[in-house]
N, C-alpha and C positions, 0 to 999 in steps of 0.2 A: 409472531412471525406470519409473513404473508409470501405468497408465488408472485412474480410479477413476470409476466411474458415479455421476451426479448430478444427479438428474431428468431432466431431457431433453436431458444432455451426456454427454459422454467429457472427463475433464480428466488431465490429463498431470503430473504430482505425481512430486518429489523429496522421498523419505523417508530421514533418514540416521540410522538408532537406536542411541542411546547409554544404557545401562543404566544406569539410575539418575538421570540427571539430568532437568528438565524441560524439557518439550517448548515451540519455539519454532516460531510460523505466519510466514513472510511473504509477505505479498501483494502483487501488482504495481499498479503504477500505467496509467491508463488509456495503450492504446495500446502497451504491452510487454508483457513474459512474466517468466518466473522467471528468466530469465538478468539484467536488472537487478540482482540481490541479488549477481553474481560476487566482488565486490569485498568481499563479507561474511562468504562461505562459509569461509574460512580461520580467521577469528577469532572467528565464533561457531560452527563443528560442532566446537569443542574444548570449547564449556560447555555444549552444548542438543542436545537429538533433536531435529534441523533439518527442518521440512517446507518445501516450496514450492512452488507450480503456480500452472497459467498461467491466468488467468478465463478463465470462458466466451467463446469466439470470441477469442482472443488466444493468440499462442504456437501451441501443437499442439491447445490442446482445441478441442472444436466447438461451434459454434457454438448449436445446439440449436433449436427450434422458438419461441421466444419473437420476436419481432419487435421488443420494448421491456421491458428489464429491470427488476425493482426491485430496492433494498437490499436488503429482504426475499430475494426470489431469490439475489442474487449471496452474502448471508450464507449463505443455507442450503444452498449448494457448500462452501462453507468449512469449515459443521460435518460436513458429509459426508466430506470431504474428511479431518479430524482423525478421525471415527468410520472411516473403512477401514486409517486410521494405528492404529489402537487407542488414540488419545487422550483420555482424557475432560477434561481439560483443558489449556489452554497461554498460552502468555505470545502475545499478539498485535503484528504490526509490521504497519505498510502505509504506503504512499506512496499521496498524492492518493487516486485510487479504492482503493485497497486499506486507507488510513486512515480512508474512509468506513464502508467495509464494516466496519472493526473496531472504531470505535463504536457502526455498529447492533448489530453482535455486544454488545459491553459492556451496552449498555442494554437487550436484549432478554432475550438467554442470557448472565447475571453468573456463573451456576455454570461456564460453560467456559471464565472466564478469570481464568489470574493476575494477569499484569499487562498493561497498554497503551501500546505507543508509537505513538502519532498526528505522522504526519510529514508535514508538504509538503502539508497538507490543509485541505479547509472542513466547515464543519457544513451549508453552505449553499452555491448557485453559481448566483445568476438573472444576468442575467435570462433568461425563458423561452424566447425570440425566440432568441438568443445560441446556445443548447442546437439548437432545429430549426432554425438555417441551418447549421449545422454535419455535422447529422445528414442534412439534404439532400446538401450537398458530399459528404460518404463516400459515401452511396447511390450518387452521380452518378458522382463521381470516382476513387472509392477514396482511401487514406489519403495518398498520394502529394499528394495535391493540400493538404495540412495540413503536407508534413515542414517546410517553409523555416521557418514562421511557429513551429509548433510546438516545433521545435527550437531557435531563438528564443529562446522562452519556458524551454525547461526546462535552459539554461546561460550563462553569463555570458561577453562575449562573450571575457575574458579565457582563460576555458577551450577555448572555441572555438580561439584561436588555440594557446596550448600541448596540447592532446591533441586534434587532429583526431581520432586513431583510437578514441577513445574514443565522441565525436558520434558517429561513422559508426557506431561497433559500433551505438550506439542507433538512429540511422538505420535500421539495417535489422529491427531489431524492429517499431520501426510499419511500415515501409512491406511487413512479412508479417502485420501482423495484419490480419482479415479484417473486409471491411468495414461487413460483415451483424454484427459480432459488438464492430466499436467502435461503432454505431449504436446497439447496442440498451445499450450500457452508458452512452453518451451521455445516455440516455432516463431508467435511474436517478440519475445527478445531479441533471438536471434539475427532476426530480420530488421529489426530493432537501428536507426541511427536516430538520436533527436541531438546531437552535439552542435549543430548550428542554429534548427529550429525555435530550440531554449530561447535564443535570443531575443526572438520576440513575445515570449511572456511579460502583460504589460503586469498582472495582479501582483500584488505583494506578496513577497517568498522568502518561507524560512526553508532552509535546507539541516537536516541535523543529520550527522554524521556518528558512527561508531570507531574510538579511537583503535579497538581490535578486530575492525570488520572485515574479513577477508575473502567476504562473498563482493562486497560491493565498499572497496578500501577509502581512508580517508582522500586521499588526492580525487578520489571521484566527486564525495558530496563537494571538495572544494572546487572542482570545476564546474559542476553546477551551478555553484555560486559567484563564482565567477562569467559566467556567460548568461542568467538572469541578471538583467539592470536591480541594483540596490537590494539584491537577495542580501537574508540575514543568515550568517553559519554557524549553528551549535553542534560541539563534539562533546561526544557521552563517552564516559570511558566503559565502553559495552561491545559487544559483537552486533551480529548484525540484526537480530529482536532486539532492539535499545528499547522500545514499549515493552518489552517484559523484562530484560535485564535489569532495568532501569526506570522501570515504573515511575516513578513518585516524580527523578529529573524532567522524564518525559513530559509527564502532564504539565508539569509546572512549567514548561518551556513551549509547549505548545499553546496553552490557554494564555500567558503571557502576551505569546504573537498574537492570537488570534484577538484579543479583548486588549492590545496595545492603546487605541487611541482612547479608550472608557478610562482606560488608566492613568491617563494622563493631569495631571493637578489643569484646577481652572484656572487659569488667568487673574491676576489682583489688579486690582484700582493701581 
C-alpha cells in the first residue's frame, strides 16, 4: 500500500506491477474501500498491473477539504492516482460510484482509457430531495444509521442468509467510512447527469447489470448500454455487489471483455 497525494487528499492506493501487461483501475463503490475488489484480486493480478484505492473519505484516504464533491473531482483522484502509478493509460472498472466515475473518466479523458466496465451503475440518480436527506442522516448519524437499509439493498436476501460473513465483511467497511467523506460523495451523484454525455464514449464498454439490483435497477445498466455506441450487456442474477454475490460470474465476464481480442482464434490459410 502506498499514500498518493491528490488535491486536497491523501488516498491509500494498491499498486501490483506486472511488466508488460496492461494496467487495470478499480474503483470502489459508494460507502467501501478497495477491499470490495478481494474477491477479484486472484484472477485478475495474473493478467493486469492491478491498481486500487479507496475514494476520498472512504477506506484510509482522507477526507479532504471539500464539503461536496463532483465527478469532475472524484475523476481527477483517479487520474492522479494512475499518473503516481506511472500509467498513462488503463482499462477502467467501478461499481456504482466508481462506475460513475469511470464514465466521466471515458467522456472527458478518452486518451486514458482502454477499455470500460460499468457495473451496478446509473448515468443518473434523482431525485434530488432523495440525495440531501441522506446526506443530512450521515452528517447527523454517521453511516451507521444507513447499514440495515443499505445492506438491504446491496444483496439478495438469499445471500444474506448463506454468507453472513461476507455482509458483515462489507458491514464493516461502511460503518468505517467517514462520514464527512460519504456526504460529500453523496453530493456528486446527486449533482450527477451523464445521460447524454455517455454518448460520446468512444472505448469499448461492457455494462453488467444485477437482475435484483435495486439501488441501481436493471433498466439502468440497459440504458447505459443503450446510449454507449456498441456497449456489451451482462446481467448477473445478483443485487447490487454482483463482484461479491457473484464472484466467479463476474470475473469470468469481466476478463472475457477485457482480454476479447487475445481470445479470438487466428485466422487459417
Amino acid at each position: 500500500m502506498k499514500q498518493v497525494t491528490s488535491q486536497d487528499v491523501e488516498l491509500r492506493v494498491e499498486h501490483t506491477p506486472r511488466p508488460g501487461a496492461p494496467a487495470l483501475l478499480l474503483m470502489n463503490s459508494l460507502g467501501t474501500s478497495l477491499e470490495m475488489w478481494d474477491d477479484q484480486l486472484e484472477a485478475l493480478s495474473e493478467r493486469f498491473e492491478l491498481i486500487r484505492f479507496d475514494a476520498r473519505g472512504h477506506g484510509k484516504s482522507t477526507s479532504g477539504t471539500h464539503r461536496e464533491a463532483t465527478m469532475d473531482l472524484l475523476a481527477t483522484d483517479a487520474l492522479n492516482v494512475l499518473d503516481a502509478c506511472g500509467v498513462a493509460r488503463a482499462h477502467l472498472c467501478g461499481i456504482s460510484l466508481g462506475g460513475m466515475i469511470a464514465m466521466h473518466i471515458a467522456t472527458k479523458w478518452p486518451d486514458r482509457v482502454l477499455k470500460a466496465a460499468l457495473c451496478n451503475t446509473a448515468p443518473y440518480m434523482g431525485p434530488r430531495e432523495n440525495w440531501d436527506a441522506r446526506i443530512q442522516t450521515v452528517k447527523t448519524q454517521g453511516t451507521a444509521a444507513l447499514a440495515e437499509a443499505t445492506l438491504g439493498r446491496w444483496f439478495t436476501p438469499q445471500f444474506h442468509q448463506e454468507q453472513p460473513e461476507k455482509v458483515a465483511r462489507i458491514r464493516s467497511l461502511l460503518l468505517e467510512c467517514s462520514p464527512k467523506g460519504y456526504a460529500a460523495c453523496c453530493a456528486a451523484i446527486r449533482d450527477m447527469d451523464q445521460r447524454e454525455s455517455i454518448g460520446s464514449i468512444a472505448a469499448k464498454t461492457l455494462v453488467i447489470g444485477g437482475t435484483a439490483d435495486t439501488s441501481t435497477p436493471p433498466e439502468q445498466a440497459e440504458l447505459i448500454a443503450s446510449r454507449i455506441p456498441e456497449a456489451k450487456l451482462a446481467m448477473l442474477e445478483a443485487a447490487h455487489l454482483s463482484n461479491i454475490e457473484r464472484a466467479n460470474e463476474f470475473n469470468a465476464t469481466l476478463i472475457e471483455f477485457l482480454q476479447g481480442e487475445l481470445s479470438q482464434p487466428e485466422p487459417t490459410e
